[in-house]
N, CA, C and O atoms as a DFTB+ gen file, in Angstrom:
540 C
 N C O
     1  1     -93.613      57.201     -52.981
     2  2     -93.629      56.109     -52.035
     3  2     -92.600      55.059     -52.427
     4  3     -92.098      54.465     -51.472
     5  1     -92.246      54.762     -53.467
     6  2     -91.535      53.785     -54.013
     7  2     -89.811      54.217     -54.310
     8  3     -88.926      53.550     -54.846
     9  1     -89.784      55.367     -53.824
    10  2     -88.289      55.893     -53.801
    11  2     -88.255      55.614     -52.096
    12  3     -87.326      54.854     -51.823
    13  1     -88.826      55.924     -51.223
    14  2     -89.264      55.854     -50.044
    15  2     -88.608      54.237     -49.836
    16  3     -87.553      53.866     -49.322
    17  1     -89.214      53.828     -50.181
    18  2     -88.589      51.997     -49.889
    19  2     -87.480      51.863     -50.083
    20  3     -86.709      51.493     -49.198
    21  1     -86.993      52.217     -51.698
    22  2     -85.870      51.545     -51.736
    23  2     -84.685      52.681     -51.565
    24  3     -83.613      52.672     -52.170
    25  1     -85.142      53.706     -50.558
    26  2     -84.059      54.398     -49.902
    27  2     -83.890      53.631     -48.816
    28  3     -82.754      53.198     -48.618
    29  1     -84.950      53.293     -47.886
    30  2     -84.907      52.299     -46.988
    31  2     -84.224      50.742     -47.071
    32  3     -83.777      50.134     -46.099
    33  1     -84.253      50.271     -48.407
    34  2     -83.784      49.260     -48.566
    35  2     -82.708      49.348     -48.508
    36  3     -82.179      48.509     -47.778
    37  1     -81.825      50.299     -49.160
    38  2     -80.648      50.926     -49.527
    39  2     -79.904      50.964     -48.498
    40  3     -78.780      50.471     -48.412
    41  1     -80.807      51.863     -47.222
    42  2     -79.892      51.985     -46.005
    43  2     -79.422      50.348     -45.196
    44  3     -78.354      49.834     -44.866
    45  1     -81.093      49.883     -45.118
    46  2     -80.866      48.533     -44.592
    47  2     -79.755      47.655     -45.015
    48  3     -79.290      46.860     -44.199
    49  1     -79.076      47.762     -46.765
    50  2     -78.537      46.601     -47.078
    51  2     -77.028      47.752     -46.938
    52  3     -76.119      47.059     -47.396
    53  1     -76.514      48.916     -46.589
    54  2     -75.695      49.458     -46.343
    55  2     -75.300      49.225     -45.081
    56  3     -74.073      49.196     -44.981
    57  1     -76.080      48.991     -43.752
    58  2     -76.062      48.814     -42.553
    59  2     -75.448      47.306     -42.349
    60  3     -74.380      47.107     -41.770
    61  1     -76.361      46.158     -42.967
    62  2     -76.192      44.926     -43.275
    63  2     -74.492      44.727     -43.391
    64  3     -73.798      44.115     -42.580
    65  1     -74.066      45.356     -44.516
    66  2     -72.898      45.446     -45.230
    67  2     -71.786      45.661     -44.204
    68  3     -70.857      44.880     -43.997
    69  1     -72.029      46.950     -43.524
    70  2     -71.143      47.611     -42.316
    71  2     -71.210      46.429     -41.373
    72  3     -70.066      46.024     -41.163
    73  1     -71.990      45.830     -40.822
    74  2     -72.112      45.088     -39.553
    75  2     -71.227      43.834     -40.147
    76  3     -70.219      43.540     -39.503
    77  1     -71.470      43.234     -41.084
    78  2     -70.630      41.878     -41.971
    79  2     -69.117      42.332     -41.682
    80  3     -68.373      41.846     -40.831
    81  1     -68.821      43.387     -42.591
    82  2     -67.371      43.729     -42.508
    83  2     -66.781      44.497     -41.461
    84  3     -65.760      45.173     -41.585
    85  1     -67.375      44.383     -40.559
    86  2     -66.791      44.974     -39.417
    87  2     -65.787      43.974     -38.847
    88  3     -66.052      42.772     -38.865
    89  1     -64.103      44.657     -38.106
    90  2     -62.936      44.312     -38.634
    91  2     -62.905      43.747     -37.135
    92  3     -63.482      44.386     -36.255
    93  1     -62.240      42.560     -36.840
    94  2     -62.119      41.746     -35.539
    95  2     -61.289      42.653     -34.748
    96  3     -60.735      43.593     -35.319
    97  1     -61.140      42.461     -33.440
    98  2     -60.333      43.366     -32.273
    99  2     -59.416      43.566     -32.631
   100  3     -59.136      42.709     -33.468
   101  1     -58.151      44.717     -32.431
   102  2     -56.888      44.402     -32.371
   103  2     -56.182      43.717     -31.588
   104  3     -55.073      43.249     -31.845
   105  1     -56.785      43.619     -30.584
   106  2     -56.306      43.120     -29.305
   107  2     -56.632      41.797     -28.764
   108  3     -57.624      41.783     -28.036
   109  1     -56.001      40.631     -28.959
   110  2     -56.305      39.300     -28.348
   111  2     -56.660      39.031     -27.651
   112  3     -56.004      39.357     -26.661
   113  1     -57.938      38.227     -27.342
   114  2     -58.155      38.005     -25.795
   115  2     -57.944      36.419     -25.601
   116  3     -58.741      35.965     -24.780
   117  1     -57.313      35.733     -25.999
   118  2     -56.615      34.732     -25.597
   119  2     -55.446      34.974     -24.493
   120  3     -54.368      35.562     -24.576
   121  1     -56.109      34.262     -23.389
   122  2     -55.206      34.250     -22.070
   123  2     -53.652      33.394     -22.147
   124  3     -53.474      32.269     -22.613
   125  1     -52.858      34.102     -21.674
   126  2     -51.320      33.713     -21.996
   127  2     -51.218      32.950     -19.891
   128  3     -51.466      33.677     -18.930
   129  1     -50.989      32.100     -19.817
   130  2     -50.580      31.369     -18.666
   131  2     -48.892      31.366     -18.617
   132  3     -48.190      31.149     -19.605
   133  1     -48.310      31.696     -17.047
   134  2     -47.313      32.057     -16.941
   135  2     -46.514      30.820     -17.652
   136  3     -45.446      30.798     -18.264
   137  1     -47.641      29.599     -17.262
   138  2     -46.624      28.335     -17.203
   139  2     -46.129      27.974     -18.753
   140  3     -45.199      27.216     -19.025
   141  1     -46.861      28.602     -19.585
   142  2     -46.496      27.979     -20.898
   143  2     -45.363      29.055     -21.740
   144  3     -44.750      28.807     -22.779
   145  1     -45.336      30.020     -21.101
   146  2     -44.130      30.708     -21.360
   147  2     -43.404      31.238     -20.303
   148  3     -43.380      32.458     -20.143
   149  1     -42.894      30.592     -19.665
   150  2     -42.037      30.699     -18.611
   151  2     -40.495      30.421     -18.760
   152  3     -39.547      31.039     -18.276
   153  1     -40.528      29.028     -19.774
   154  2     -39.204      29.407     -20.444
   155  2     -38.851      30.538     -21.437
   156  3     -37.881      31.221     -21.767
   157  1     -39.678      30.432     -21.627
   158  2     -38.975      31.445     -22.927
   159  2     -38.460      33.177     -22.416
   160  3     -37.833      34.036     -23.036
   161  1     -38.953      33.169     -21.269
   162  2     -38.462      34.551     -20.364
   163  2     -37.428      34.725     -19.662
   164  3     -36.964      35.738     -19.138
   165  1     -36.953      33.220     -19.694
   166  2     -35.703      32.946     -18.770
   167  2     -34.250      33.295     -19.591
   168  3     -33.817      32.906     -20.676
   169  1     -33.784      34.083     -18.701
   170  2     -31.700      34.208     -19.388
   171  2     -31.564      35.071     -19.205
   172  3     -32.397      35.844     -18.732
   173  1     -30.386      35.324     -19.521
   174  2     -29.295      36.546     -19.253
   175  2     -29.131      37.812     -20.267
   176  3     -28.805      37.810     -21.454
   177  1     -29.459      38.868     -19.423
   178  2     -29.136      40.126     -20.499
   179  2     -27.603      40.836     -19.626
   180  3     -27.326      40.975     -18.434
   181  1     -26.973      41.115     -20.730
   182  2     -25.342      41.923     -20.634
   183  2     -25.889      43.136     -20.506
   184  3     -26.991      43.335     -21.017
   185  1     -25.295      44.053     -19.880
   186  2     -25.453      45.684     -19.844
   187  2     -24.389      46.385     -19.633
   188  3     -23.808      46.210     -18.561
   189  1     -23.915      47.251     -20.492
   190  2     -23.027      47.706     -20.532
   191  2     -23.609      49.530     -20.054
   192  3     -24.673      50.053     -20.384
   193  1     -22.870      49.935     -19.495
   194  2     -23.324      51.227     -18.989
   195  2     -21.987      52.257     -18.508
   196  3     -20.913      52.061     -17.941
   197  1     -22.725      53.490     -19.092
   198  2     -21.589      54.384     -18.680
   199  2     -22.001      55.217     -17.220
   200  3     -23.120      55.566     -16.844
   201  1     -20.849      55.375     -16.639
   202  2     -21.064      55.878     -15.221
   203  2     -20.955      57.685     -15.432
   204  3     -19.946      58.243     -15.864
   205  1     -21.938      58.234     -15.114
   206  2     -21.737      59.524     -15.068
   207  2     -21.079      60.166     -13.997
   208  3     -21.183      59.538     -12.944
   209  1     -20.355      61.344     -13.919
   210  2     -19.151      61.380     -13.161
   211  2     -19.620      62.704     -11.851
   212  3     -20.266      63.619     -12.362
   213  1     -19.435      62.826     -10.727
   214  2     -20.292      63.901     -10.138
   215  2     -19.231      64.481      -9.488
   216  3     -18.284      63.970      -8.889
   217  1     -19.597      65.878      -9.740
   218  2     -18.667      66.836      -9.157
   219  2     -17.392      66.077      -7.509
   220  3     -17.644      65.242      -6.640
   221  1     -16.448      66.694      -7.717
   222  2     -15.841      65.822      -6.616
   223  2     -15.650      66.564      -5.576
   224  3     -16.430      67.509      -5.695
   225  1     -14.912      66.697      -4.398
   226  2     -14.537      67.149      -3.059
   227  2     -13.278      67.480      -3.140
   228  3     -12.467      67.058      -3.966
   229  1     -13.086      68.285      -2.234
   230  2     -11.385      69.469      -2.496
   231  2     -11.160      68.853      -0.778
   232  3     -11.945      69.038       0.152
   233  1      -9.540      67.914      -0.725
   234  2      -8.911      68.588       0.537
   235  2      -7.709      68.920      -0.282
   236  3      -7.080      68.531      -1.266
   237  1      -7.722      70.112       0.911
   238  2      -6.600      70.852       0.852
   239  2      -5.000      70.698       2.130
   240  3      -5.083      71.246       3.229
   241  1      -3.961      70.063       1.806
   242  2      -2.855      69.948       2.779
   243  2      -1.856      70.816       2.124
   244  3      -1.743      72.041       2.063
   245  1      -1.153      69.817       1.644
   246  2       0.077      70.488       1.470
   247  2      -0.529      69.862      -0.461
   248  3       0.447      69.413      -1.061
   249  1      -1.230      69.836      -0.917
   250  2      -1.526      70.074      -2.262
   251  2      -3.177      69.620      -1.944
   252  3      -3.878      69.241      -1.005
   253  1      -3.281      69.966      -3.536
   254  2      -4.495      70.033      -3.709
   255  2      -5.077      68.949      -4.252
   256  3      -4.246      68.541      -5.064
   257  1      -6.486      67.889      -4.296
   258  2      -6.841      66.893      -4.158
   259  2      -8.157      66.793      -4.406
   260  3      -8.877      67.034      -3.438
   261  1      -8.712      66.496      -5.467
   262  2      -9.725      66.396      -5.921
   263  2     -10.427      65.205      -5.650
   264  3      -9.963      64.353      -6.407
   265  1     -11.307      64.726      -4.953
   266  2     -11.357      63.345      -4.062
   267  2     -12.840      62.932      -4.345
   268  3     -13.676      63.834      -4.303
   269  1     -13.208      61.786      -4.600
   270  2     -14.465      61.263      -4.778
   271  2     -15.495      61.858      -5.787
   272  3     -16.653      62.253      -5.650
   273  1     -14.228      61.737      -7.375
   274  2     -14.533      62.092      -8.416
   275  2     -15.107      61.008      -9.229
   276  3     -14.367      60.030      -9.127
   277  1     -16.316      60.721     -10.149
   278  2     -16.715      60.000     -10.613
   279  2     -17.497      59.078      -9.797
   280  3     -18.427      59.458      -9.087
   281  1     -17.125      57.890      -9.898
   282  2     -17.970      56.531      -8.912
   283  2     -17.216      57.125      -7.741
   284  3     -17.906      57.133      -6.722
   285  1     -16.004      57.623      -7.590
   286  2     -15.247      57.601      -6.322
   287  2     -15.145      56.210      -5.821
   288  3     -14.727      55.305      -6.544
   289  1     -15.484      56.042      -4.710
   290  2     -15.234      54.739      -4.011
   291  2     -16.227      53.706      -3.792
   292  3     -16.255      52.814      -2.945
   293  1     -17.059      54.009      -4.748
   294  2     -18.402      53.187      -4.412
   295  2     -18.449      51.645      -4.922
   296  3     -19.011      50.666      -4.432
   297  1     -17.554      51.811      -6.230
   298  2     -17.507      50.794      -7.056
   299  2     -16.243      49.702      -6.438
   300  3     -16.372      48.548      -6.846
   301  1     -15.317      49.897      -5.714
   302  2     -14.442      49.791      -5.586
   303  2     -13.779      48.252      -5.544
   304  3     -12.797      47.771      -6.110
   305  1     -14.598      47.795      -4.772
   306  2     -14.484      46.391      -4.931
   307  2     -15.200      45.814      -6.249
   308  3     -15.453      44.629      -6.032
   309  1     -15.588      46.165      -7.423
   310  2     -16.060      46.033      -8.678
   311  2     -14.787      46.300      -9.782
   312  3     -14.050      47.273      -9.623
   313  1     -14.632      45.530     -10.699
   314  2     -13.394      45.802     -11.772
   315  2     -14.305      46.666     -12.723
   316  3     -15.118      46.301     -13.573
   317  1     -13.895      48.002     -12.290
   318  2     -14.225      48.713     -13.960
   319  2     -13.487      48.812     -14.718
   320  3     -12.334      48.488     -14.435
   321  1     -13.759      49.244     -15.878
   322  2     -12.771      49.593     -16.632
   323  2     -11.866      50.346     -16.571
   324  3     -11.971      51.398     -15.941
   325  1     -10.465      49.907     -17.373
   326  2      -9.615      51.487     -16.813
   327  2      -9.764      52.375     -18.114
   328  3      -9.246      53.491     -18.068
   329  1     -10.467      51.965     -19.354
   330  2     -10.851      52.944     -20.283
   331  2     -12.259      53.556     -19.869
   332  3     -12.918      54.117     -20.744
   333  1     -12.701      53.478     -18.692
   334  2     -13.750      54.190     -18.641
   335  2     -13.952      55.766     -18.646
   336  3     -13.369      56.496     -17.845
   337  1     -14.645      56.129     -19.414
   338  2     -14.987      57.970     -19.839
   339  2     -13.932      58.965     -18.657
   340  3     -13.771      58.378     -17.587
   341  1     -13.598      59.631     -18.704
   342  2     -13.612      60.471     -17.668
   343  2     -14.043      61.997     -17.902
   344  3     -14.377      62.393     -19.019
   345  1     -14.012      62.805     -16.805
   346  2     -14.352      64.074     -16.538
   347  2     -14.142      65.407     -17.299
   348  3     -13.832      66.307     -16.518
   349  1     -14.227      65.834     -18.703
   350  2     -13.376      67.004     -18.518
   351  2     -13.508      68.135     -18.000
   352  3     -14.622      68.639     -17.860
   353  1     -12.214      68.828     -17.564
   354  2     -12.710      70.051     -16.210
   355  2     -11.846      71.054     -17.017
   356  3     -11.096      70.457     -17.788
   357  1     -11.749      72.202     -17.057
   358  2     -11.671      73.554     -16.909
   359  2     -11.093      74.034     -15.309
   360  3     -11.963      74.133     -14.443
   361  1      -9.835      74.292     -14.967
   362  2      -8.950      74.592     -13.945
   363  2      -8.458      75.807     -13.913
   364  3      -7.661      76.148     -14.786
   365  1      -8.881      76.768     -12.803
   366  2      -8.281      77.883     -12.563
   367  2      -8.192      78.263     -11.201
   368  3      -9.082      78.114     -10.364
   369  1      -6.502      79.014     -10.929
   370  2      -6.611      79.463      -9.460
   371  2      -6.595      81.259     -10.160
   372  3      -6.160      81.825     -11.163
   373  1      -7.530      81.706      -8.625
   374  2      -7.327      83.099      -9.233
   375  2      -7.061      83.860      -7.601
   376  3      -7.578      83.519      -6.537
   377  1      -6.248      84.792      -7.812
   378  2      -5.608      85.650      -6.818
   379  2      -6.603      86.501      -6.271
   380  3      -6.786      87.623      -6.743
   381  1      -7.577      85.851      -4.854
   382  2      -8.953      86.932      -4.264
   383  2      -8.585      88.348      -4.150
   384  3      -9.483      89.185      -4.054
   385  1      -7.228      88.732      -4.150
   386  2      -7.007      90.191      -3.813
   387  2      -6.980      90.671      -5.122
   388  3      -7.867      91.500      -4.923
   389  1      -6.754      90.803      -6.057
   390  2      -6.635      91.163      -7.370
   391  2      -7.483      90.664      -8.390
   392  3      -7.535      91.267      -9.462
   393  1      -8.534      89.061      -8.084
   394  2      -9.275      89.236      -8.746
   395  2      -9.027      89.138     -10.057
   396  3      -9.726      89.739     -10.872
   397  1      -7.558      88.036     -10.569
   398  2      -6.814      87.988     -11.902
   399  2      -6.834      86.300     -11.918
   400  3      -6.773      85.564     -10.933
   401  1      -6.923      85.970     -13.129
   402  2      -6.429      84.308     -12.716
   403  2      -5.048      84.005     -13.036
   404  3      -4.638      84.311     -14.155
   405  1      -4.256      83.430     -12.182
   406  2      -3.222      82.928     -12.025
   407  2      -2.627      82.011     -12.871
   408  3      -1.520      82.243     -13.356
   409  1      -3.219      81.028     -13.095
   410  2      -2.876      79.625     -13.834
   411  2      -4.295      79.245     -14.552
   412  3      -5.402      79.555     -14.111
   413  1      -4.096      78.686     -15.465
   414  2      -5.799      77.846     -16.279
   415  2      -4.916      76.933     -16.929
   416  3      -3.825      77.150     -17.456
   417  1      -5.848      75.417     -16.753
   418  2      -5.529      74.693     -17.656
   419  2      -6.577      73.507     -17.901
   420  3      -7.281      73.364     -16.901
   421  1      -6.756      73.000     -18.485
   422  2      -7.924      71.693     -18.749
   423  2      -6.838      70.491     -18.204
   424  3      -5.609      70.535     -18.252
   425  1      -7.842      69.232     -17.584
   426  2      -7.540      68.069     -17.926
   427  2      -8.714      66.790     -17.682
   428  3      -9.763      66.997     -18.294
   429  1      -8.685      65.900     -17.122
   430  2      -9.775      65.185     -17.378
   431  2      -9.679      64.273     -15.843
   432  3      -8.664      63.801     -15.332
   433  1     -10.667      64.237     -15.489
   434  2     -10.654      63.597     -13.827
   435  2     -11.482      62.070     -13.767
   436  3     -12.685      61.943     -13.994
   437  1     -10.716      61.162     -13.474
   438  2     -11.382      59.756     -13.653
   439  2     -11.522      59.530     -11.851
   440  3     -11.369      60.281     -10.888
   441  1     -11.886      58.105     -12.018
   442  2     -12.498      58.333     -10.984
   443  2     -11.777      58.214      -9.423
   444  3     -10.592      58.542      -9.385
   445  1     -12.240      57.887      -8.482
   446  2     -11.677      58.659      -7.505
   447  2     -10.449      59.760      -6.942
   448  3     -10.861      60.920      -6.926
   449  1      -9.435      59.641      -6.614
   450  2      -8.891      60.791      -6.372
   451  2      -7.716      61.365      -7.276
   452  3      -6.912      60.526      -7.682
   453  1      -7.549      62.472      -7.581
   454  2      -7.186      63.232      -8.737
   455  2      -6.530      64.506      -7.958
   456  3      -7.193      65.316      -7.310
   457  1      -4.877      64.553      -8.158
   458  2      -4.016      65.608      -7.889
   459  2      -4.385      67.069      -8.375
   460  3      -5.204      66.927      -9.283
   461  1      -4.125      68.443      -8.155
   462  2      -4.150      69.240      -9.018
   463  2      -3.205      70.218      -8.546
   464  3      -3.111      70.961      -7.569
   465  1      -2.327      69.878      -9.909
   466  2      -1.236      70.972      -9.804
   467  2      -1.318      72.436      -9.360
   468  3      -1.849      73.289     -10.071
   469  1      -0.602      72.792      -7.776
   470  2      -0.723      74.056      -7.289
   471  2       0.129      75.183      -8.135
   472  3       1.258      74.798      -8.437
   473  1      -0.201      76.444      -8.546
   474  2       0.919      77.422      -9.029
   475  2       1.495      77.777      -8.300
   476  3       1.382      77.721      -7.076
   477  1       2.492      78.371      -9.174
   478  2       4.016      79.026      -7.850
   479  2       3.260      80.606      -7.558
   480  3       2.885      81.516      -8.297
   481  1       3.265      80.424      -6.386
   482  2       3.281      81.989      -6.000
   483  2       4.216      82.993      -5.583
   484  3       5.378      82.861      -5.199
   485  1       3.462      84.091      -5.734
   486  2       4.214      85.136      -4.948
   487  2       3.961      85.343      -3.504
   488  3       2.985      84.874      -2.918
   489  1       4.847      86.037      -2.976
   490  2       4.986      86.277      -1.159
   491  2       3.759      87.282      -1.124
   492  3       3.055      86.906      -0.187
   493  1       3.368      88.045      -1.538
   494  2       1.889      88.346      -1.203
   495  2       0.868      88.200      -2.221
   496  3      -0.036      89.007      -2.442
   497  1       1.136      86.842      -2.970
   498  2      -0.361      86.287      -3.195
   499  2      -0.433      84.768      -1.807
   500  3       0.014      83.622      -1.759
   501  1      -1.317      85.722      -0.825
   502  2      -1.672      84.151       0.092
   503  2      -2.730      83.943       0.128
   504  3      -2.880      83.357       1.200
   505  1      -4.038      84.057      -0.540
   506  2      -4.740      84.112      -0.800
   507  2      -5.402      83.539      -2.046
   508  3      -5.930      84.469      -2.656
   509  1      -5.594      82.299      -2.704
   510  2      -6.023      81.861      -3.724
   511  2      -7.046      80.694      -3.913
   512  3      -7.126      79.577      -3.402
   513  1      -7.911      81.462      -4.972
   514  2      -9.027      80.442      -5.246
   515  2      -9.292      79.249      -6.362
   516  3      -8.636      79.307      -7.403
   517  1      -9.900      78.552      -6.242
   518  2      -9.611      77.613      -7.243
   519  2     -11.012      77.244      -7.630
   520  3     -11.884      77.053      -6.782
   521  1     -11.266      77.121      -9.232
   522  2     -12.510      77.088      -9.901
   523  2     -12.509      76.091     -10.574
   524  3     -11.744      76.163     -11.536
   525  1     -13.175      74.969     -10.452
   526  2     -13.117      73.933     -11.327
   527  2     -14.857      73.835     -12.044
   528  3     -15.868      73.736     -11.349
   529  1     -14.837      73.890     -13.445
   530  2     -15.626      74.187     -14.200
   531  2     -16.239      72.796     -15.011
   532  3     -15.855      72.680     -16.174
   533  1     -17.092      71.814     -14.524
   534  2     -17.261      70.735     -15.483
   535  2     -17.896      70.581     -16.928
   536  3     -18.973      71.175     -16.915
   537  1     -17.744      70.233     -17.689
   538  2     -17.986      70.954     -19.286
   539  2     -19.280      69.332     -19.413
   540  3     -19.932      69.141     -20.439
């Protein structure tokens, strides 16, 4: 009977113990009012950002024209940079009848419109395709 108690006591002053040191919220519940920090939220953040560049548009005249490459024309009235990133592409024309490529060469496409050097052909290559590959 007397182990009986002071197992009981034991638990009681273990319980006691737990409830005392039990550890305050993490979480504050002191209410924050807009008005008392309202300055301190106010000002200016800089952002600097790179423009990712999206596949562009082919006309074709009397050369070839890679058109509304990058921002293209969206930005236009905006000063970007003229060191801004550009494109690199992978360039090939290949002859549809033969199925050979003609010319390959890399270069890098900024933004809006971008020339691309036509190859010299032959009198029966009239027929040619052009693959531009963005890496």
């Amino acid at each position: 009977m007397n182990s009986k108690i002071v197992l009981l006591c034991l638990l009681a002053l273990i319980g006691a113990i737990g409830n005392w040191a039990k550890a305050a919220p993490l979480i504050s519940n002191t209410l924050i009012t807009g008005d008392d920090d309202g300055q301190l939220l106010q000002g200016w953040v800089r952002v600097n950002a790179v423009l990712f560049h999206a596949p562009c548009n082919l006309i074709s005249h009397t050369e070839a024209i890679l058109t509304g490459c990058g921002s293209g024309g969206l930005f236009r009235g905006s000063a970007l940079l003229k060191g801004a990133a550009k494109t690199p592409v992978k360039v090939q024309f290949i002859d549809m009848r033969q199925g050979v490529v003609l010319e390959y060469f890399e270069m890098s496409l900024g933004n809006g419109n971008n020339p691309i050097p036509l190859p010299e052909l032959n009198k029966n290559q009239n027929r040619v395709g052009l693959e531009v590959s963005y890496e």
